[in-house]
Structures are given as C-alpha cells and as structure tokens.
C-alpha positions in Angstrom: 96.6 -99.3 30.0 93.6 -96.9 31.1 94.2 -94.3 33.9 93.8 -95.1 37.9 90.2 -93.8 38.5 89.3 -92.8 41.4 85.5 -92.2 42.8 85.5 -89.8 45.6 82.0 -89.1 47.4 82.1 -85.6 49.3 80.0 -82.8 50.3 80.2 -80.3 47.4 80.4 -76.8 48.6 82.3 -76.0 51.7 85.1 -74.2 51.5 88.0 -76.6 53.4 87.6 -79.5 51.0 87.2 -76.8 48.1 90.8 -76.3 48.8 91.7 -80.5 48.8 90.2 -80.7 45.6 92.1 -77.8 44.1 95.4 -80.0 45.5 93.6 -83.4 44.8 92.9 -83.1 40.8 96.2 -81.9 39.3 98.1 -84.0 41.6 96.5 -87.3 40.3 96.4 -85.9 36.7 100.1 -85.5 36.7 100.5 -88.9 38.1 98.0 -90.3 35.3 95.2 -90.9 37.3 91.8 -89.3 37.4 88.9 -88.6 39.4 85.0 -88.5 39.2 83.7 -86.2 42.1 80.1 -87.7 43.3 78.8 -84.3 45.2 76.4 -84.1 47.8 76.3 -80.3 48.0 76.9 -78.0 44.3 79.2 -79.2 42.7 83.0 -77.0 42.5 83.0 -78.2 38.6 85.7 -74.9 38.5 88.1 -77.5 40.3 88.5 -79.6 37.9 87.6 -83.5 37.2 83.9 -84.3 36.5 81.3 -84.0 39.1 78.0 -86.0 39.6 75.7 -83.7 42.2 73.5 -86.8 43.6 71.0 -85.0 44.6 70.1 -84.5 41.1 70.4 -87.5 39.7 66.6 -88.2 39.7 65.7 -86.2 37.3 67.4 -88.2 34.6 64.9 -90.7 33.7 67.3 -93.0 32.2 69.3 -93.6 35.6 66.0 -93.8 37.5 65.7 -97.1 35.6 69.3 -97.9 35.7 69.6 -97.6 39.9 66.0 -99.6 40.1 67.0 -102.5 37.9 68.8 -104.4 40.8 67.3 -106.3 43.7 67.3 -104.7 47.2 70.4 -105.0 48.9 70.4 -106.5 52.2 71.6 -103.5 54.9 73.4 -105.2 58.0 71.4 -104.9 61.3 74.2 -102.4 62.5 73.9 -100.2 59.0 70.3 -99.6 59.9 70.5 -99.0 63.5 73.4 -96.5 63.2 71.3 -94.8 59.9 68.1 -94.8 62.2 69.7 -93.1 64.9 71.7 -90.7 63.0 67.8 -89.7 61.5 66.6 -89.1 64.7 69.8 -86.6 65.6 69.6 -84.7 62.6 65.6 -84.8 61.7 64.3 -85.6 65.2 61.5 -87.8 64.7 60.5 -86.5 61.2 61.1 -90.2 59.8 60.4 -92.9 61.4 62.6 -96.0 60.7 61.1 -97.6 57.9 61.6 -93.8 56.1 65.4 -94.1 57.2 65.9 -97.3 56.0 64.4 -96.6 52.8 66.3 -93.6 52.2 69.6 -96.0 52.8 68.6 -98.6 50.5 67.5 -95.6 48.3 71.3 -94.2 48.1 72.6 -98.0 47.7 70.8 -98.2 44.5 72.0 -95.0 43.4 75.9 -95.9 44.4 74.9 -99.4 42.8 74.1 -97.6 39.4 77.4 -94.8 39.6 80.1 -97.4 40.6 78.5 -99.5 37.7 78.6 -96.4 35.2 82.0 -94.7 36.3 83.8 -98.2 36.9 86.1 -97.1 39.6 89.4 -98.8 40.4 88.9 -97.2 44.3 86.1 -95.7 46.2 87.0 -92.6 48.3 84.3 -91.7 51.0 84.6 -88.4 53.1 83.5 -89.7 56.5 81.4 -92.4 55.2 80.3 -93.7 59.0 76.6 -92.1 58.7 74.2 -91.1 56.0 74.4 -91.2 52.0 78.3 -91.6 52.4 78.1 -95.0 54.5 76.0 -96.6 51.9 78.0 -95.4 49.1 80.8 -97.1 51.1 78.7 -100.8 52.0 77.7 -100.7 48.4 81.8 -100.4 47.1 82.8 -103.4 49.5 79.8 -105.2 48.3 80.8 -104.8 44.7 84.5 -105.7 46.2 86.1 -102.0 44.9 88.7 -100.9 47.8 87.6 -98.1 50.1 89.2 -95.5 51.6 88.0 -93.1 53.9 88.7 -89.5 54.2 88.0 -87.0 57.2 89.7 -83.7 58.6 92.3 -84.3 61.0 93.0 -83.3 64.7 95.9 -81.4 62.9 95.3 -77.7 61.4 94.7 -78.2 58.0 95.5 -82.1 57.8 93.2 -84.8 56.5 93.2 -88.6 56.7 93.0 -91.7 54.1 92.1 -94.7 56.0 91.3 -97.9 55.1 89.0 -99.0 57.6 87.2 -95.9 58.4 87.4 -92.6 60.2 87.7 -92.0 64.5 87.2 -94.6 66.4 86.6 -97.1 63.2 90.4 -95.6 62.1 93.1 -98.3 61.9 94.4 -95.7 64.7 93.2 -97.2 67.6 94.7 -100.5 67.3 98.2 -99.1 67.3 100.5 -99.0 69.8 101.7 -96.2 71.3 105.0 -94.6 69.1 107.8 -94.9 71.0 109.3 -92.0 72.7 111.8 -90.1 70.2 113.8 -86.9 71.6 114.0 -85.6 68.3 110.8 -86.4 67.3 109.3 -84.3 70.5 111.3 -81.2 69.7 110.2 -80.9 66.1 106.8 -81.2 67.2 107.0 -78.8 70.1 108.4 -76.9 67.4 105.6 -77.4 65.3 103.1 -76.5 68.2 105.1 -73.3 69.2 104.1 -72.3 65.8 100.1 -73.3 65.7 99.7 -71.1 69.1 101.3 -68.1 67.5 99.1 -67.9 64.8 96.5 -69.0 67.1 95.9 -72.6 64.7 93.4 -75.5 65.6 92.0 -78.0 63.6 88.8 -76.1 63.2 88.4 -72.3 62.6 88.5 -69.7 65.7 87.8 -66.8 66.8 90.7 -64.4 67.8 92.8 -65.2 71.6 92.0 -64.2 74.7 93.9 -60.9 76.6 94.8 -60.7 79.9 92.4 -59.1 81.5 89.7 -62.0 80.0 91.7 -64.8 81.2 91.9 -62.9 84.5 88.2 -62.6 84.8 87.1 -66.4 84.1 90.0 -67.3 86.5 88.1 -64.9 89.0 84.5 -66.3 87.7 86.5 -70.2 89.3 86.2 -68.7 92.5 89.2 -70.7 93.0 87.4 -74.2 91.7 89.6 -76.5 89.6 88.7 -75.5 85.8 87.1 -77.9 84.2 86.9 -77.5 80.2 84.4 -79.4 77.5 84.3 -78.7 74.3 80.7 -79.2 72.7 80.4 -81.3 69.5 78.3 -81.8 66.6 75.8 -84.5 67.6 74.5 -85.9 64.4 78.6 -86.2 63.6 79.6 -89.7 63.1 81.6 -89.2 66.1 79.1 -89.2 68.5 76.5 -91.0 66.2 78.9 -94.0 65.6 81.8 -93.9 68.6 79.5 -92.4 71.7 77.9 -95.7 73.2 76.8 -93.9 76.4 75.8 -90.4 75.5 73.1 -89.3 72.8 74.6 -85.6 72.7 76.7 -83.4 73.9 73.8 -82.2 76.6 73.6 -85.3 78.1 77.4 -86.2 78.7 77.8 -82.5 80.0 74.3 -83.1 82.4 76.2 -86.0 83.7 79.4 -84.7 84.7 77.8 -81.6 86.5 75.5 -84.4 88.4 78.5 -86.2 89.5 81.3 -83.5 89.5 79.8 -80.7 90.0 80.7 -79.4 93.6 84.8 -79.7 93.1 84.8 -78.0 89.5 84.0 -75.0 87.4 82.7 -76.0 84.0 84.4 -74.0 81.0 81.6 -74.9 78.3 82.5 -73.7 74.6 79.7 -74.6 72.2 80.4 -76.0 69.0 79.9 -73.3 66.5 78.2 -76.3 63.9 76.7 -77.7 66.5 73.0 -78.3 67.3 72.6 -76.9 71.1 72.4 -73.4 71.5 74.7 -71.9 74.8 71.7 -71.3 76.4 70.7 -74.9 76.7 73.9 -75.4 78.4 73.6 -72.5 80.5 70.4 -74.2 81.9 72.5 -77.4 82.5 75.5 -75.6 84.0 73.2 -73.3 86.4 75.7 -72.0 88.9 78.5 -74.9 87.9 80.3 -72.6 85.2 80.2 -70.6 82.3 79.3 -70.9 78.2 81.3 -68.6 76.5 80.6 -69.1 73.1 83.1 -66.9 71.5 86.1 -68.4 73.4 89.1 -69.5 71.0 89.8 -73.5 72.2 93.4 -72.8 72.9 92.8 -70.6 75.4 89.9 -72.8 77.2 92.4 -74.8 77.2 95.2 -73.2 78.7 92.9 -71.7 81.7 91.6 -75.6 82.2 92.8 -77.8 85.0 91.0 -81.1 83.4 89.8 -81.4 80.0 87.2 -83.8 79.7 85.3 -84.6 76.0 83.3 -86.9 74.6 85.8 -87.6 71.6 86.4 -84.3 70.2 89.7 -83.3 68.3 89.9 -80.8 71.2 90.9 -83.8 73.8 94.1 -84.2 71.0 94.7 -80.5 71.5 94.7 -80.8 75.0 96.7 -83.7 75.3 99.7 -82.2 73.5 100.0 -79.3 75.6 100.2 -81.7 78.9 96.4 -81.2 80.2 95.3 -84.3 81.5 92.1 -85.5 79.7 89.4 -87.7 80.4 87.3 -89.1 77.7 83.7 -90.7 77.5 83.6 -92.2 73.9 85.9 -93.5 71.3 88.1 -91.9 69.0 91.8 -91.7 67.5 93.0 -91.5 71.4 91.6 -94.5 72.7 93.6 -97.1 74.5 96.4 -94.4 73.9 98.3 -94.7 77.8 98.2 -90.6 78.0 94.8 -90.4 78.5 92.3 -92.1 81.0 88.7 -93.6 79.3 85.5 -93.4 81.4 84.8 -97.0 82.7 81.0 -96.8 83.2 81.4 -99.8 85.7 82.9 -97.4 88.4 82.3 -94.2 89.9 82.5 -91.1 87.8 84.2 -88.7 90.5 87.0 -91.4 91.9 88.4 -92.1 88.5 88.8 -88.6 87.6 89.9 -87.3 90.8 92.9 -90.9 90.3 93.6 -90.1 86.7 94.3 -86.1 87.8 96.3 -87.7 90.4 98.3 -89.7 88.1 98.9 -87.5 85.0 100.5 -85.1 88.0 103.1 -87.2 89.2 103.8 -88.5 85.7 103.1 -84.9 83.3 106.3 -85.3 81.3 106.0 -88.3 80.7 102.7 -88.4 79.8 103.3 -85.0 77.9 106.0 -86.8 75.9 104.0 -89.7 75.2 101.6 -87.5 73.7 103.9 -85.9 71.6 105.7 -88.9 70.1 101.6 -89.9 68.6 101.5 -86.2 67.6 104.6 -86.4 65.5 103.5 -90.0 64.2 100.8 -88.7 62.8 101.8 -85.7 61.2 105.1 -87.6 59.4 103.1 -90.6 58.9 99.4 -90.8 58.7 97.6 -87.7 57.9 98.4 -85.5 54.7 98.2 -81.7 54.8 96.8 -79.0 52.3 99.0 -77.8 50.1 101.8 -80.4 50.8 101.7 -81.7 47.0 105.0 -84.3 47.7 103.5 -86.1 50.4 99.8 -86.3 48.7 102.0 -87.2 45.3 103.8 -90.0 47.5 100.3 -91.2 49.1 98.8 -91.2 45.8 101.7 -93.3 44.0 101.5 -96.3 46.7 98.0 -96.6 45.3 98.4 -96.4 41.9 101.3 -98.8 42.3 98.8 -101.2 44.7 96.2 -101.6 42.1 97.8 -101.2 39.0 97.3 -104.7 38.4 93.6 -104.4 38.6 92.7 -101.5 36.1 89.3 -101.3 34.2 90.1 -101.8 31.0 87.2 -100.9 29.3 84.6 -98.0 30.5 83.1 -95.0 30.0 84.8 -91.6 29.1 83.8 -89.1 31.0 81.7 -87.4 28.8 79.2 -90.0 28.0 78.8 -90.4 32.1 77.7 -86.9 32.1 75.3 -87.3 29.2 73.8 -90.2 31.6 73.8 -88.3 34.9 73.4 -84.8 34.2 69.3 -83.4 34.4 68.1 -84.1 30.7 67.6 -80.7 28.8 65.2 -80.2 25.4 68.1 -80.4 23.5 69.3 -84.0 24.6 65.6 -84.9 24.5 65.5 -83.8 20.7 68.7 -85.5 20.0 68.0 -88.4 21.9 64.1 -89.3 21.0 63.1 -88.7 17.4 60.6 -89.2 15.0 57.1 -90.7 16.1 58.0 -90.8 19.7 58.9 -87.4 19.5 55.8 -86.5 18.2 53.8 -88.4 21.2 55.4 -86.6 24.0 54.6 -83.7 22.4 50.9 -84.4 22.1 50.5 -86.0 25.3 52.2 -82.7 27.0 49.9 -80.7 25.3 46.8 -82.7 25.8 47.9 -82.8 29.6 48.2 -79.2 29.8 44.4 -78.7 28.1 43.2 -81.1 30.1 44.5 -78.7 33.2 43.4 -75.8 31.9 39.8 -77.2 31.7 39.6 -78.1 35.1 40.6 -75.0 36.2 37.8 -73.3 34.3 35.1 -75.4 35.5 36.6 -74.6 39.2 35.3 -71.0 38.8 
C-alpha cells in the first residue's frame, strides 16, 4: 500500500513554521507518511520533503499547459467578495476586481494542476481564509480531497489543525463552554505562572516593563480607567474574513474613542506586522491615550482596566489573566460566556460600562471559566512545537481515517519535480532532441539578429 501523502500549502520562509516543518517531516516519515510542501515564499528544501515554490511554477512551459487545460472554475459569490476585499487591504486599489478575481481563478488552475500531479490523500492549508491559500483550499473540496487548516495559536508556540477552517470559521466557536475542572485550572495557572516568567505570548515581544514605566503610564491615566487595544494586521484573514463592522484596526479604534472616549485612557500597542504606523493612531487617540509601540502585551495588559479588541489573540491573553474583555468581531472566543460581544444594535458606552459591571461581581468565576477553555485547548485541540507525541498521535488518527482511501498509483517525487521545477538547458537537451532541437536553436538566434538589427538602425 503507497504512503499517506500529505499536500501542505504554506508560506516558505519565515522562521516559526521553519521550525513546524523541522517537527512535521520526520514525524510523518517515521509513521510512513509523506509530504509535498507547495511554498509561497523560498522554499526550506534543507527541511526535508519535496517543495514546489508556486511562485515559480510559470516558468515551466509544460505546467503552463497542464494548469490551462481545464475549464474555469466557478468561484462562489462569497470567494470573490472576501478575495476582492482582501486586494484592496493589502494592494489598496492597485487592482481592481476583475484583476482579483483573475488572480483567484489563476491560483485555482494552478492548485487544479498540483493536486492533479502530486495526488494527495489530504490537503493541509496554513490559514487558507484569504489569498492563494483559500483557493488552493475551494479547489481540494472541489476535487473532494479532505482539508485541514493550519494557523498559529493563541498559545506560545502552539498551532491548530482544523477541519473547517481557522478563527472564527474554526469548529471552536460552536463548542460549548468546557466545564469547570479544579484540577484542570491549577495546571493551567500553572502553565501561565510559567509564560509570564519568561515573559511568553503567542507572538514575539519585546522585553517587560520596570517599575518606574508602569508607574509613569499609570500617572500618564491621570486616574482614567485604562483602557487597552491591541492593533492587528488588517489584510489578516481575521479581520479580512471575521471583522463585519470594521475595515481596520483604525476604524474600530476611531470608534471607540468617539463613543468612549471621556471615561477612558486608551493604551494603544501597534501591531509590529501591521499596516498603520503609531503615528496614525496618535492622530486618532489625540489627548485620549498613548501608542507605545515598544510595549510587551503582557504588561499592557496588566496595567489595563478593560481590554477591548477586534479579535486579536491578545483578547485570549487577557481573558486568562481575569481582565474583562469586550470584543467587536469574531474569533475562537465568540459566544464563549467570559466575554461580552459588541451588539451594534445598542449603545456602545452602556454595554461596556454593564459588561465591566458584570465581569466584577462575577471575576472568578468568569476567570475560571476562562481557564477551563484554556486548558481545553492546550490538552485537546492545538499541538505545540516540539511536542513530537502529541503531533505523532494527531498524525496517526489521520492516517488511520483515510487509510482506506490511498492513491494507489502516482507520481514519485522525483518525476513531480522534473514537472514543476524552472526548466534548465540541460532538461531542455534531454527532453527535446533532434530536429526540434535544432529549430529552437535557429529561431533563438534569428530572434536575437533580428534584435540586434533594430537596434542599429535606432542610432
């Protein structure tokens, strides 16, 4: 029986998924399995496994032709609306959306053509909400492979494998809440005790806060309620896909000065990947707070009376350590009973001022609600770098789910790299011989005389 192969689209180069890879490929070799890595950044071909870099794919002639042979697919009205305005965050209006829909039938094709070549038993997508990945995802469902998708969790250095997508799309949000275990809450108190020594969050920081720092944003309050929010990425699926109300992190931050303004002081950390600069904050905030852009999360968070957040892992952070938080989009904590959601319906200022209320005269309780989710998903749901057993036991359930559904004939991976890789002289040579050979000779060099004479008769 052939090997469990797996076809995991990610971005290529950064440094965090580096590492998953390094735990990903001998973990699934050892179990028989294998992967095809299709990059969209340089390939990490020093990892291990084989890697397709798609954004070199068309300069192979061969799978030009191969990825235009079938029809157009047919992208659902959502698809292109979501692609369009996930264009328009990233490029502004550098394509309009006829471009952006061309692009995602484009990437379609090409995913078309690779699932068709590599024969998958299982599509992995990192993200796969916006851009090339969400394609390469509709394409996989289209061709009925399984998908999972793969993101960084809200935990330091834990990941997710869902099967119905990533934040809000997550299969989290239609869970219950866990129920309230004692021991489950000490071990992840515990666990937490041991993230703020080493000063850990889910995305890298700079070092803590002393004393005399916290004491001078304190003094900066002027005795105001602090009020923290964490910017965010806004051409991230999570505000892209799961932010119905808010374009960008500006705009939710613009509203809650308009309407809150007067009883709090605005705590504003930039996200370091994000697109607006602390200066376009600073021109929001005005005399409502501070931007401090150097600022490590955990200790915004600490100083903060209210955390409020579009959806950004920082609301989980909070959360945990028994801030109440108020969110204005979707994400793994929604219709979670520890934190309050902005009904747009109502008035801004009265539901925060009733959920602040509330989370005071029921903080351990809510605290302990929070915890029990937190220790759900760290024994359950999300895996963790360099915890081989649990990735070994993840990887087993699918292997044993489609073992029944193996490819049992494909391509090694050697012949898909002699189709995708760029075509050198010596594969031309090998690959086109005789009298063809001889006429792409001649037409080159009548191409390149041709040049040459036109560029004589321009002097």
């Amino acid at each position: 029986m052939n090997k469990l192969r797996i076809a995991f689209m990610l971005p290529g180069g950064e440094l965090w998924l580096q590492e998953l890879v390094a735990n990903l490929v001998p973990t699934l070799e050892s179990l028989g399995g294998e992967c095809v890595f299709l990059s969209e950044g340089p390939a990490a071909r020093e990892l291990g496994g084989t890697w397709i870099e798609l954004n070199k794919l068309d300069e192979n002639p061969g799978f030009r032709r191969l990825a235009t042979t079938y029809p157009d697919p047919v992208v659902k009205e959502k698809e292109n609306d979501r692609e369009i305005r996930f264009s328009h965050v990233l490029f502004g209006k550098k394509f309009s959306s006829t471009e952006a829909l061309s692009r995602y039938v484009k990437w379609m094709h090409q995913a078309r053509a690779l699932f068709r070549l590599t024969r998958p038993d299982m599509v992995w997508v990192w993200n796969g909400m916006v851009y090339c990945g969400a394609a390469f995802a509709a394409t996989a469902k289209e061709m009925e492979i399984p998908v999972m998708y793969a993101e960084k969790g809200v935990m330091p250095g834990s990941w997710a494998l869902d099967p119905q997508g990533t934040n809000g799309a997550s299969s989290l949000p239609g869970l219950p809440d866990p129920r309230v275990e004692e021991d489950r809450i000490t071990a992840m108190k515990e666990i937490i005790r041991q993230w703020d020594g080493g000063g850990d969050s889910a995305w890298e920081q700079p070092g803590r806060l002393g004393e005399e720092e916290r004491t001078r944003l304190l003094r900066e309050a002027g005795g105001r309620k602090v009020l923290f929010f964490p910017g965010q990425v806004d051409s991230d699926s999570n505000i892209v896909c799961f932010s119905p109300h808010f374009s960008d992190s500006l705009a939710a931050l613009e509203f809650l000065v308009r309407n809150l303004g007067e009883e709090y002081f605005f705590l504003v950390k930039p996200h370091p990947k994000g697109q607006v600069s602390g200066a376009e904050y600073r021109t929001v905030l005005g005399t409502s707070g501070l931007v401090e852009e150097k600022i490590h999360v955990l200790d915004a968070i600490a100083l903060s009376d209210l955390v409020v957040s579009i959806n950004s892992t920082v609301a989980f952070e909070a959360a945990i350590r028994g801030k109440p938080v108020f969110l204005l989009g979707l994400g793994i904590l929604s219709g979670r009973s520890f934190v309050a959601q902005w009904n747009p319906e109502e008035e801004l200022a009265s539901q925060v001022a009733g959920w602040v209320k509330h989370h005071r005269e029921n903080s351990e309780k809510n605290t302990a609600k929070a915890l029990s989710w937190a220790g759900f998903l760290h024994k359950e749901y999300y895996l963790f770098l360099n915890d081989i057993p649990r990735l070994t036991d993840r990887i087993k359930k699918e292997i044993e789910t489609l073992a029944a559904k193996y490819h049992t004939s494909r391509l090694e991976f050697k012949e898909i790299d002699a189709l995708c890789g760029s075509p050198e002289i010596e594969y031309l040579t090998e690959t086109i011989s005789g009298r063809k050979l001889l006429k792409l000779a001649v037409r080159r060099f009548w191409n390149r005389l041709k040049k040459e004479l036109r560029m004589k008769k321009g002097r």
